[in-house]
PyMOL Python script that loads the backbone (N, CA, C, O; Angstrom):
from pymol import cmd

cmd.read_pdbstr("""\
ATOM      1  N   UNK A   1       0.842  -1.190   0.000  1.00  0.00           N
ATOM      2  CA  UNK A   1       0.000   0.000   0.000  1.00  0.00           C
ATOM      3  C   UNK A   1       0.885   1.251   0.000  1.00  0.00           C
ATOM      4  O   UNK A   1       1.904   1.449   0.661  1.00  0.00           O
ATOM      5  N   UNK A   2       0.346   1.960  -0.784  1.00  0.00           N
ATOM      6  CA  UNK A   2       1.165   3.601  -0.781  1.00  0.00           C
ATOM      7  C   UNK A   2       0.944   4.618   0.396  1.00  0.00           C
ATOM      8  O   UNK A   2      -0.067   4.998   0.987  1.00  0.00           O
ATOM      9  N   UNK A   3       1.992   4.847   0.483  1.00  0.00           N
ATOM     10  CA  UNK A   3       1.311   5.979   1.633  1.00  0.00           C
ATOM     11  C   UNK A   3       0.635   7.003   1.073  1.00  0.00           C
ATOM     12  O   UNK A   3       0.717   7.317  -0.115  1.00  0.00           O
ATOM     13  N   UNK A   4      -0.325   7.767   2.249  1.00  0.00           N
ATOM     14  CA  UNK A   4      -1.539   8.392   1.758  1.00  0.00           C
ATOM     15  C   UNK A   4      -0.392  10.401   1.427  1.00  0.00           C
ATOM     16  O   UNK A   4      -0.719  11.440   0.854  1.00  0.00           O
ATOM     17  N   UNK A   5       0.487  10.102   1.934  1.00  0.00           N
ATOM     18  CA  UNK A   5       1.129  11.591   2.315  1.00  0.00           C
ATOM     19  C   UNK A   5       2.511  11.497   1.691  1.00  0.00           C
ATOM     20  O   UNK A   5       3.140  10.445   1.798  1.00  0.00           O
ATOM     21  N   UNK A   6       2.971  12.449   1.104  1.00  0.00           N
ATOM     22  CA  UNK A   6       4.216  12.304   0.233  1.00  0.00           C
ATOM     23  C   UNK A   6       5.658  13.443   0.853  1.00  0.00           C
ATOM     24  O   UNK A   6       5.117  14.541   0.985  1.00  0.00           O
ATOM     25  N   UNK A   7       6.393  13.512   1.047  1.00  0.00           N
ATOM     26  CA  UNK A   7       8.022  14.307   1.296  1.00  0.00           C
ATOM     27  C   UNK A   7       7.477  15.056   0.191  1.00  0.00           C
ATOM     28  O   UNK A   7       6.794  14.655  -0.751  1.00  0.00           O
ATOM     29  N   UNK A   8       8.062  16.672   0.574  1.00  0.00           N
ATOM     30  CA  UNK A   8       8.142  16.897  -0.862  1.00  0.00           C
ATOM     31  C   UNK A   8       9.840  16.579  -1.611  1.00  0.00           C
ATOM     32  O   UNK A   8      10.163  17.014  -2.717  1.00  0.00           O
ATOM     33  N   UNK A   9      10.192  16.254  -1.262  1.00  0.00           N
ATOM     34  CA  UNK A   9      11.407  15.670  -2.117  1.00  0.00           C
ATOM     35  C   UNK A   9      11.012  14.636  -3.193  1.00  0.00           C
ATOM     36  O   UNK A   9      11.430  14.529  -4.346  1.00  0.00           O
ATOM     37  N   UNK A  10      10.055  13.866  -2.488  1.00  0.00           N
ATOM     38  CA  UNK A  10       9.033  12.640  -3.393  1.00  0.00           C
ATOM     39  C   UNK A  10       8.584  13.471  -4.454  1.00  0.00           C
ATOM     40  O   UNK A  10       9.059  13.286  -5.575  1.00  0.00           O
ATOM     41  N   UNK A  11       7.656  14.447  -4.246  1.00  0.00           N
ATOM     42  CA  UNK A  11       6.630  15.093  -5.154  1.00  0.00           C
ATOM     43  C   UNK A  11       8.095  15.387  -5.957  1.00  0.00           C
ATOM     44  O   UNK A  11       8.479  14.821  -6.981  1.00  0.00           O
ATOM     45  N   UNK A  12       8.758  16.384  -5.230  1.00  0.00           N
ATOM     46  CA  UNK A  12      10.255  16.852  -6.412  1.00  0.00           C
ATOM     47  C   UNK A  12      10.176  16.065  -7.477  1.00  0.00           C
ATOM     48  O   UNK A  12       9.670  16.347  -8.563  1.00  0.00           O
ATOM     49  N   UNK A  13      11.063  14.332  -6.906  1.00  0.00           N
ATOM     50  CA  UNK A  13      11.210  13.382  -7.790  1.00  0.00           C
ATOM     51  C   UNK A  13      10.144  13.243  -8.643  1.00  0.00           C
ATOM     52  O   UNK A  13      10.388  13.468  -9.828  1.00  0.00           O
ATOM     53  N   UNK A  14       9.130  12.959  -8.373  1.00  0.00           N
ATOM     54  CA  UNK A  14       7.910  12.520  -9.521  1.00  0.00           C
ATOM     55  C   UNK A  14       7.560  13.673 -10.465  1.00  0.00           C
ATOM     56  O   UNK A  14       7.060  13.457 -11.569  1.00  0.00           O
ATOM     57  N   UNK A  15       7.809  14.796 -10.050  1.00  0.00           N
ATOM     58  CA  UNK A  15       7.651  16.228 -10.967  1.00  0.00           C
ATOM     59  C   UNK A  15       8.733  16.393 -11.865  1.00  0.00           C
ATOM     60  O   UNK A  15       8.627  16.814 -13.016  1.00  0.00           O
ATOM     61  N   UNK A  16      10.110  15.935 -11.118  1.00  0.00           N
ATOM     62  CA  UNK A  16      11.502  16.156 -12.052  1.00  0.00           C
ATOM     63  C   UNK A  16      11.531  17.801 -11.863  1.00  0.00           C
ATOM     64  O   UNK A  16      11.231  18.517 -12.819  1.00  0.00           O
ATOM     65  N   UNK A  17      11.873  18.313 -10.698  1.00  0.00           N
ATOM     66  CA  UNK A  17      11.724  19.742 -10.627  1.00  0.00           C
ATOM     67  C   UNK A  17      12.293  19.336  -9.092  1.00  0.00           C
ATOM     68  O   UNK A  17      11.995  18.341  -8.432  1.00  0.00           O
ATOM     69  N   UNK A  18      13.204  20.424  -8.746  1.00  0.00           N
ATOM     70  CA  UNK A  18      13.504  21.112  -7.661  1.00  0.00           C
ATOM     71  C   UNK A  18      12.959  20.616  -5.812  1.00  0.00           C
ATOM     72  O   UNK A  18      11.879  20.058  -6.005  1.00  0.00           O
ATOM     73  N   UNK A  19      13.107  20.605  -4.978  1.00  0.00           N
ATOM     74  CA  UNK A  19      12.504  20.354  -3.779  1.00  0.00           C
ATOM     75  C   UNK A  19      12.365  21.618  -3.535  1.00  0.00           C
ATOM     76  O   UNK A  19      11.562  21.785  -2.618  1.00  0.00           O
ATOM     77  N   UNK A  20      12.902  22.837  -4.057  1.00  0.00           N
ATOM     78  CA  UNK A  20      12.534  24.197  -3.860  1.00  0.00           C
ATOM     79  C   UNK A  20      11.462  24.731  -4.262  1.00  0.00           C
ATOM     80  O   UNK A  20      10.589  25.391  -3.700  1.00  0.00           O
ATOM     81  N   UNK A  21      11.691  24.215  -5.760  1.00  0.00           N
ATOM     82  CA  UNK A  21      10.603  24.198  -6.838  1.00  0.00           C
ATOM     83  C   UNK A  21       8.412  24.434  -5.821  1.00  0.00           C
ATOM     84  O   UNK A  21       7.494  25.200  -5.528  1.00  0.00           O
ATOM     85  N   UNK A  22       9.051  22.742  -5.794  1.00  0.00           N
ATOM     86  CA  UNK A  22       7.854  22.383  -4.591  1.00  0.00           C
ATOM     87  C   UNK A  22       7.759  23.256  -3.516  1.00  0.00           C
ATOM     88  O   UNK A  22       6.589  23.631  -3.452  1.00  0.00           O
ATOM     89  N   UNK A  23       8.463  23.781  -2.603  1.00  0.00           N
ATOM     90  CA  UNK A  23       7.691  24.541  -2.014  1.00  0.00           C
ATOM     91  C   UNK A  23       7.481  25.859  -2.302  1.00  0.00           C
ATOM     92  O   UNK A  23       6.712  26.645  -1.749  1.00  0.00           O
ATOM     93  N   UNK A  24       8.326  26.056  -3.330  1.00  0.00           N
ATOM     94  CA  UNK A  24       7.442  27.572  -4.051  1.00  0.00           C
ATOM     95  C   UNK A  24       5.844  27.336  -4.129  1.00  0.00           C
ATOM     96  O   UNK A  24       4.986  28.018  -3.568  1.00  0.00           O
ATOM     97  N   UNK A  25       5.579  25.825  -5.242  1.00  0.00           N
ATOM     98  CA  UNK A  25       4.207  25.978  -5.336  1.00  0.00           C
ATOM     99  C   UNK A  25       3.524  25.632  -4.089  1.00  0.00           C
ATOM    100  O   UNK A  25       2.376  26.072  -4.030  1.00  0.00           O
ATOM    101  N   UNK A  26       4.016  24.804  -2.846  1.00  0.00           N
ATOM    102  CA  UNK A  26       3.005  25.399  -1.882  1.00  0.00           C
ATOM    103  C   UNK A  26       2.926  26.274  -0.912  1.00  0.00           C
ATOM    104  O   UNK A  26       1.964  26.104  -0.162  1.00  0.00           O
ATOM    105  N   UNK A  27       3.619  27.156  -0.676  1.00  0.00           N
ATOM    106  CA  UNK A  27       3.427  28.060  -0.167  1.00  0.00           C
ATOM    107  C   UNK A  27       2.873  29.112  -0.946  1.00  0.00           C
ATOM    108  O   UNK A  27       2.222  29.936  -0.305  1.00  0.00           O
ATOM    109  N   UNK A  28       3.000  29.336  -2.527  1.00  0.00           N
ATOM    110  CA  UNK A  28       1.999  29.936  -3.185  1.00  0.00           C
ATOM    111  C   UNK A  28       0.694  29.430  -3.039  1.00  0.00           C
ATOM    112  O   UNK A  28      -0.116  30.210  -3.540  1.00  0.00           O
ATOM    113  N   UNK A  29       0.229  28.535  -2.599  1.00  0.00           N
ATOM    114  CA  UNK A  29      -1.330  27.699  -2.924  1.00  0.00           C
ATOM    115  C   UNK A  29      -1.256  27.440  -3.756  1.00  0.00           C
ATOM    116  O   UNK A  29      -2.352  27.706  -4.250  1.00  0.00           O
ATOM    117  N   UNK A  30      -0.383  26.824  -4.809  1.00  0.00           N
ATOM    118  CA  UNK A  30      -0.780  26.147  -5.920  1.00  0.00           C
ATOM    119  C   UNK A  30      -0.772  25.012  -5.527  1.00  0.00           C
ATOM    120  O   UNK A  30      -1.850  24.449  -5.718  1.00  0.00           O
ATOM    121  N   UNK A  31      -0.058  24.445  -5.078  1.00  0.00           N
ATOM    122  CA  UNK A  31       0.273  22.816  -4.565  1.00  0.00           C
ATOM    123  C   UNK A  31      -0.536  22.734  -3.344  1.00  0.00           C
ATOM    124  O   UNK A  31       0.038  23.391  -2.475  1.00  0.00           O
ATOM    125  N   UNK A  32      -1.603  22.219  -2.909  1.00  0.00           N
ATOM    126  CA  UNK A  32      -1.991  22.009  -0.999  1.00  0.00           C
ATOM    127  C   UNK A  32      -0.970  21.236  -0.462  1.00  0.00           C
ATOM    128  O   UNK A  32      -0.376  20.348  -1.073  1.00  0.00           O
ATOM    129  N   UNK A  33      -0.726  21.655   0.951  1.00  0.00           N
ATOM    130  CA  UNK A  33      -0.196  20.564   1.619  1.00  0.00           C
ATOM    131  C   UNK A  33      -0.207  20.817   2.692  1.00  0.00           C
ATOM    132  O   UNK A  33      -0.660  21.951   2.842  1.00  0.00           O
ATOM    133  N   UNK A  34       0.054  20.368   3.574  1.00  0.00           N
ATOM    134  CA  UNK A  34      -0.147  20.398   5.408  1.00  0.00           C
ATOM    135  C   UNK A  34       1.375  20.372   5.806  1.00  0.00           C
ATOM    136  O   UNK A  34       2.293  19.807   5.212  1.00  0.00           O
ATOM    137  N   UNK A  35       1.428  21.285   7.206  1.00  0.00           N
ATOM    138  CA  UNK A  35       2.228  21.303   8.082  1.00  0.00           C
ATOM    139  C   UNK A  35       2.280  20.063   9.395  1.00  0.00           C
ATOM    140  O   UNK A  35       1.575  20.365  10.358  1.00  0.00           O
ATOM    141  N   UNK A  36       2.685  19.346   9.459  1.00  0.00           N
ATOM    142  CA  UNK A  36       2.859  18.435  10.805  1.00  0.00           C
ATOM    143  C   UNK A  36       4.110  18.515  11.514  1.00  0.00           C
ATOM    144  O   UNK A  36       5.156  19.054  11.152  1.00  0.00           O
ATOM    145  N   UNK A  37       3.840  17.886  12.600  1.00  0.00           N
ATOM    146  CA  UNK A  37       4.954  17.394  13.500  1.00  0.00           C
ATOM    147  C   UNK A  37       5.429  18.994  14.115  1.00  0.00           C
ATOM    148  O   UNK A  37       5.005  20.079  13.716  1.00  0.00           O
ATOM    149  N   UNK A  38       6.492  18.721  15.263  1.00  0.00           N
ATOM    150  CA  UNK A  38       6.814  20.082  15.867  1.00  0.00           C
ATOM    151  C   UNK A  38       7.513  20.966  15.194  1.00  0.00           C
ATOM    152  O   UNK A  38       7.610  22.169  15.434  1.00  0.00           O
ATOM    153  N   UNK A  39       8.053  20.295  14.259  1.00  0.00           N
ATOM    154  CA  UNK A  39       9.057  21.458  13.012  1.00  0.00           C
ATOM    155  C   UNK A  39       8.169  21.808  12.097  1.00  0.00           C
ATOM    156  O   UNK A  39       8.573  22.555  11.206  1.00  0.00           O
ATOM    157  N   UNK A  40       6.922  21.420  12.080  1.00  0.00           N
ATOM    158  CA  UNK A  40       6.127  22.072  11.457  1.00  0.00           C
ATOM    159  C   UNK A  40       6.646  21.079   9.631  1.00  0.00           C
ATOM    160  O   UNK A  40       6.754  21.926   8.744  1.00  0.00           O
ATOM    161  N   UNK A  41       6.849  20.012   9.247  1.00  0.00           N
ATOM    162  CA  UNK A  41       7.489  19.611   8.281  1.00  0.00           C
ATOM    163  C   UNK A  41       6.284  19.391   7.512  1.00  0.00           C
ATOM    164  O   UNK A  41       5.260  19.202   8.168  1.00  0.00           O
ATOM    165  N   UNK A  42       6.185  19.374   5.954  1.00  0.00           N
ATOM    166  CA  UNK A  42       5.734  19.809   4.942  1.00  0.00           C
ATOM    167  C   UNK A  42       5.008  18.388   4.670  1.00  0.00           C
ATOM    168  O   UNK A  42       5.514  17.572   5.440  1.00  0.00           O
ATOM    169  N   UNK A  43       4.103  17.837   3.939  1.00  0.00           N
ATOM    170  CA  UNK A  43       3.811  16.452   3.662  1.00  0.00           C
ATOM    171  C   UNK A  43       2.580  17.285   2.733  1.00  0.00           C
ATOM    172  O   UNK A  43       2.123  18.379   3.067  1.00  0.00           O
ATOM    173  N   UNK A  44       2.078  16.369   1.266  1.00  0.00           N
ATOM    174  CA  UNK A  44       1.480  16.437   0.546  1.00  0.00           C
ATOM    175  C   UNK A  44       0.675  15.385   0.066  1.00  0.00           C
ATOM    176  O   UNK A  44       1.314  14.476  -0.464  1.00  0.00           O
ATOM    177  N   UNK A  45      -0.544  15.255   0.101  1.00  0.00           N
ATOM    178  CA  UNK A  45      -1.362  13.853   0.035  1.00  0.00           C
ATOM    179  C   UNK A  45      -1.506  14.039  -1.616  1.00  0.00           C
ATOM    180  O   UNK A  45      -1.605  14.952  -2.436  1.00  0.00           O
ATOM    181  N   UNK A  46      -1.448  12.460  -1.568  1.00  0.00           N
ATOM    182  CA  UNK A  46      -0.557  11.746  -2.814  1.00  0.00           C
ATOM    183  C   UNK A  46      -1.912  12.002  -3.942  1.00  0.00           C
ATOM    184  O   UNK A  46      -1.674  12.065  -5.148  1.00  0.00           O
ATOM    185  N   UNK A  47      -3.150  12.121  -3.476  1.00  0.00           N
ATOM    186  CA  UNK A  47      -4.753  12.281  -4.057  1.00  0.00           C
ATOM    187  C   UNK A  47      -4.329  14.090  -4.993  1.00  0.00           C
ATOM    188  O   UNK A  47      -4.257  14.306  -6.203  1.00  0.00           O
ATOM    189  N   UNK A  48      -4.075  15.344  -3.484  1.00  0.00           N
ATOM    190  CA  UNK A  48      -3.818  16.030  -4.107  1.00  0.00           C
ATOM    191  C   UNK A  48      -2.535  16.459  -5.190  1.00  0.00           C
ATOM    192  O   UNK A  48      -2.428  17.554  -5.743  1.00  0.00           O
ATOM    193  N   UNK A  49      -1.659  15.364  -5.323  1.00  0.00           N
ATOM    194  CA  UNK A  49      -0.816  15.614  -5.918  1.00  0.00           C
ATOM    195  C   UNK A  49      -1.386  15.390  -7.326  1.00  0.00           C
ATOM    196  O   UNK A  49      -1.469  16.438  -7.965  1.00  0.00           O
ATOM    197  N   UNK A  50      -1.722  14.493  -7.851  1.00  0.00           N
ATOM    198  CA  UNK A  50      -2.659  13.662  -8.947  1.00  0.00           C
ATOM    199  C   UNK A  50      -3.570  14.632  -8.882  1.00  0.00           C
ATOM    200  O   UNK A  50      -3.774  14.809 -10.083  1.00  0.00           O
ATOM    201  N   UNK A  51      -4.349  15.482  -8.249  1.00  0.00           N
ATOM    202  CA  UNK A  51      -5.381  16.545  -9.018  1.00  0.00           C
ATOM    203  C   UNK A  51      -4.784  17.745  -9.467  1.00  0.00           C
ATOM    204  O   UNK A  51      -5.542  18.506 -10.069  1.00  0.00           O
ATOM    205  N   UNK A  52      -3.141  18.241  -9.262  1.00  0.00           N
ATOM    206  CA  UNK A  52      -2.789  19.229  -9.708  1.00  0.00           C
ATOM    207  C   UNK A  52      -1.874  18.554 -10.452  1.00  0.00           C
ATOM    208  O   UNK A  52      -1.001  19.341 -10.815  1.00  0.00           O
ATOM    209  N   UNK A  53      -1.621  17.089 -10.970  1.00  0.00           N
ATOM    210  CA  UNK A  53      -1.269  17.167 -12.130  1.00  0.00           C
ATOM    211  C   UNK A  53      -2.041  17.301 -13.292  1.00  0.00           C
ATOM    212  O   UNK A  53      -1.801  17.762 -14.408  1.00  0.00           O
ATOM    213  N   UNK A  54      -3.220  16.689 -12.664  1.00  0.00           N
ATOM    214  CA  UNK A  54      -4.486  16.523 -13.905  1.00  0.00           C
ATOM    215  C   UNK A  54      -4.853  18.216 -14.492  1.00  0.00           C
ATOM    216  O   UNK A  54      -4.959  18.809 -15.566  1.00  0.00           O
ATOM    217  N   UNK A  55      -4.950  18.482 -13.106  1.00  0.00           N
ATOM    218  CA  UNK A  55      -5.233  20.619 -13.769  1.00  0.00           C
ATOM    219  C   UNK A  55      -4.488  21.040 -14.335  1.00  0.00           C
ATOM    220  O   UNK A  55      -4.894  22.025 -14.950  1.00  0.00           O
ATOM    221  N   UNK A  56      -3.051  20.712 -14.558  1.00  0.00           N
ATOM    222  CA  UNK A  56      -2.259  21.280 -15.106  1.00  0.00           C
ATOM    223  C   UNK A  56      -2.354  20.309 -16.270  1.00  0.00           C
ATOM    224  O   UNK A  56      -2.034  20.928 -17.284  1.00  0.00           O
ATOM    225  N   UNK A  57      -2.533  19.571 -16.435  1.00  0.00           N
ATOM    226  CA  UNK A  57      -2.759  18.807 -17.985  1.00  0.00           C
ATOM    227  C   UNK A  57      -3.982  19.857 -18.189  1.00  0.00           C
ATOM    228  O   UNK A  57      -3.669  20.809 -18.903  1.00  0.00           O
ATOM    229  N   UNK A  58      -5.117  19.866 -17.772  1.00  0.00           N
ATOM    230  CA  UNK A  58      -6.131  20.539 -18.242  1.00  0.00           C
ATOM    231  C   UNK A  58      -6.073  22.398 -18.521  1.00  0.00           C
ATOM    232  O   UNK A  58      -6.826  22.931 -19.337  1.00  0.00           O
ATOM    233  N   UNK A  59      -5.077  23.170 -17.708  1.00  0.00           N
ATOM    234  CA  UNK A  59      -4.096  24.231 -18.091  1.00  0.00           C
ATOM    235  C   UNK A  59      -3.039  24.039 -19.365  1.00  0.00           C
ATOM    236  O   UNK A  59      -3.112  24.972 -20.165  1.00  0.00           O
ATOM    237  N   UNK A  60      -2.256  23.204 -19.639  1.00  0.00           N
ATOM    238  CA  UNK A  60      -1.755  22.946 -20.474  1.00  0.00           C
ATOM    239  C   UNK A  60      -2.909  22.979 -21.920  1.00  0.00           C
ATOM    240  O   UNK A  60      -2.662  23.683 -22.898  1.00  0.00           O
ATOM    241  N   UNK A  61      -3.834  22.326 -21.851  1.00  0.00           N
ATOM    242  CA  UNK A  61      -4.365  21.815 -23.314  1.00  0.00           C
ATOM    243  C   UNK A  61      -4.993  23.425 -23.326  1.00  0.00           C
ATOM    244  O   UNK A  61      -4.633  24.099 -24.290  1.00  0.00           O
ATOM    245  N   UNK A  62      -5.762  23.983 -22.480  1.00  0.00           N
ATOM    246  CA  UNK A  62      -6.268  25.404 -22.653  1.00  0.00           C
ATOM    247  C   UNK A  62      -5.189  26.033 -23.456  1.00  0.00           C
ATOM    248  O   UNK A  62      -5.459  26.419 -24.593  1.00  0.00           O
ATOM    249  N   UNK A  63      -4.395  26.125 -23.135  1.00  0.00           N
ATOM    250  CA  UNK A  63      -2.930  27.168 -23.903  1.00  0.00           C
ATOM    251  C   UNK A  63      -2.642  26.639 -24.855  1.00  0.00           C
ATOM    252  O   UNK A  63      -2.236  27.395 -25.738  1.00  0.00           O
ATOM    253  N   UNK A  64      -2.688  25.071 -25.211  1.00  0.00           N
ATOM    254  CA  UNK A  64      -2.193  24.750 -26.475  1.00  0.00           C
ATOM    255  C   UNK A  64      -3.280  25.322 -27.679  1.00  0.00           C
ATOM    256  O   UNK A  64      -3.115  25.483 -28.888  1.00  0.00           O
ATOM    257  N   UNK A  65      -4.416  25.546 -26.828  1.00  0.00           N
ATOM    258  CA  UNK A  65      -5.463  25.882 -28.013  1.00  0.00           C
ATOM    259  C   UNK A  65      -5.653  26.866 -28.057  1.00  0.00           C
ATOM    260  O   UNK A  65      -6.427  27.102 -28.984  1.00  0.00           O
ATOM    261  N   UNK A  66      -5.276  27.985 -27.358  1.00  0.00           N
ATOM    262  CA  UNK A  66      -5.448  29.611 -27.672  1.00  0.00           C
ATOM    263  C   UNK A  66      -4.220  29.493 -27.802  1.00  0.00           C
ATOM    264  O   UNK A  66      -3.950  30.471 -27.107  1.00  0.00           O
ATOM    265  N   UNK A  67      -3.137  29.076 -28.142  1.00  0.00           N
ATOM    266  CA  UNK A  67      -2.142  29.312 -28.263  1.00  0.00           C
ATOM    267  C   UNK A  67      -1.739  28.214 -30.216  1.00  0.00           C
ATOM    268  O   UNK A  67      -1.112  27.155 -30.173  1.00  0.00           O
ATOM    269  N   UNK A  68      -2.022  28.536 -30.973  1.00  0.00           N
ATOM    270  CA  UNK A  68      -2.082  27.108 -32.244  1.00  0.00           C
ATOM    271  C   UNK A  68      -0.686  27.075 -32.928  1.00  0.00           C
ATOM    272  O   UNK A  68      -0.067  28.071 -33.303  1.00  0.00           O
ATOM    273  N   UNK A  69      -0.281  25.774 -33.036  1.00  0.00           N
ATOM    274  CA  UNK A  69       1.004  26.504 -33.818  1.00  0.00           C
ATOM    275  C   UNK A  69       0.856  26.852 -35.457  1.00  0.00           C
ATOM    276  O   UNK A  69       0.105  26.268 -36.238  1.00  0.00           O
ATOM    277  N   UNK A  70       1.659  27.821 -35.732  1.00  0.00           N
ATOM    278  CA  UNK A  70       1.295  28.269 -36.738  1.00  0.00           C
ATOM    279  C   UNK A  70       2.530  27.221 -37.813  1.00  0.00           C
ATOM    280  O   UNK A  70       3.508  26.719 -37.258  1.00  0.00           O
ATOM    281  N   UNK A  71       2.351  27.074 -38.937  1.00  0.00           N
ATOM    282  CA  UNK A  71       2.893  25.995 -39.505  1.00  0.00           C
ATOM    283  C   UNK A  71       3.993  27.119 -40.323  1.00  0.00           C
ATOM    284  O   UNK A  71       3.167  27.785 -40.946  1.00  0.00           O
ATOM    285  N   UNK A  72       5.066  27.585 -40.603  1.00  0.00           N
ATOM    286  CA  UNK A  72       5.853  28.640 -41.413  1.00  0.00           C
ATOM    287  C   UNK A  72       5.769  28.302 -42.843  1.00  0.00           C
ATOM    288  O   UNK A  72       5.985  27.170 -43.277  1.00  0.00           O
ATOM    289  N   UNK A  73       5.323  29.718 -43.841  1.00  0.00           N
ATOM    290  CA  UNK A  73       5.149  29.966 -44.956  1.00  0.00           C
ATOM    291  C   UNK A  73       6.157  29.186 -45.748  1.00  0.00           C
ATOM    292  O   UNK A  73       7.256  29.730 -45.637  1.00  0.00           O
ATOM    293  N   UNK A  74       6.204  27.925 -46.640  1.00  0.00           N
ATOM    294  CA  UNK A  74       7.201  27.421 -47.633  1.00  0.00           C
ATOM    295  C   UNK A  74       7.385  28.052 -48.459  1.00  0.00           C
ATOM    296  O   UNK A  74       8.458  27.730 -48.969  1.00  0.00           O
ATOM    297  N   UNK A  75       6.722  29.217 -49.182  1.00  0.00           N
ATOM    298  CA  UNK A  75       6.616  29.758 -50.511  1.00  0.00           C
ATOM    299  C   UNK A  75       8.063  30.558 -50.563  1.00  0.00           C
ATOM    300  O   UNK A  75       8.385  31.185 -51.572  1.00  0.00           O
TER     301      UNK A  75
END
""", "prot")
cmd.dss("prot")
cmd.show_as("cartoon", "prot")
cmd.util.cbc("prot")
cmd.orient("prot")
């Protein structure tokens, strides 16, 4: 069984981005995640990780389509 709560070093790894990276986006609120323990240490449930990849697939395709590529003139 997986655990329900992820390091963000984990999220890092599975993003291929930074452990800094990660807590830029949660301390912006882009990423949720909870504070525990007495140091107050960072943990991210593995559910919300998988819904802000999916939004960002669903951010991504928005931009690919107001965004079209234009194919360059051969003539």
């Amino acid at each position: 069984m997986e655990p329900r709560f992820l390091l963000m070093a984990d999220v890092a790894e599975q993003l291929n981005v930074s452990t800094s990276q990660v807590y830029h986006m949660v301390r912006s609120g882009e990423l949720p995640a909870i504070k525990v323990g007495g140091r107050g240490q960072w943990r991210i449930e593995r559910s919300k990780l998988e819904e802000y990849i999916e939004r960002k697939y669903a951010e991504t395709a928005e931009w690919v389509r107001s965004n079209p590529l234009v194919e360059p003139d051969l003539d």
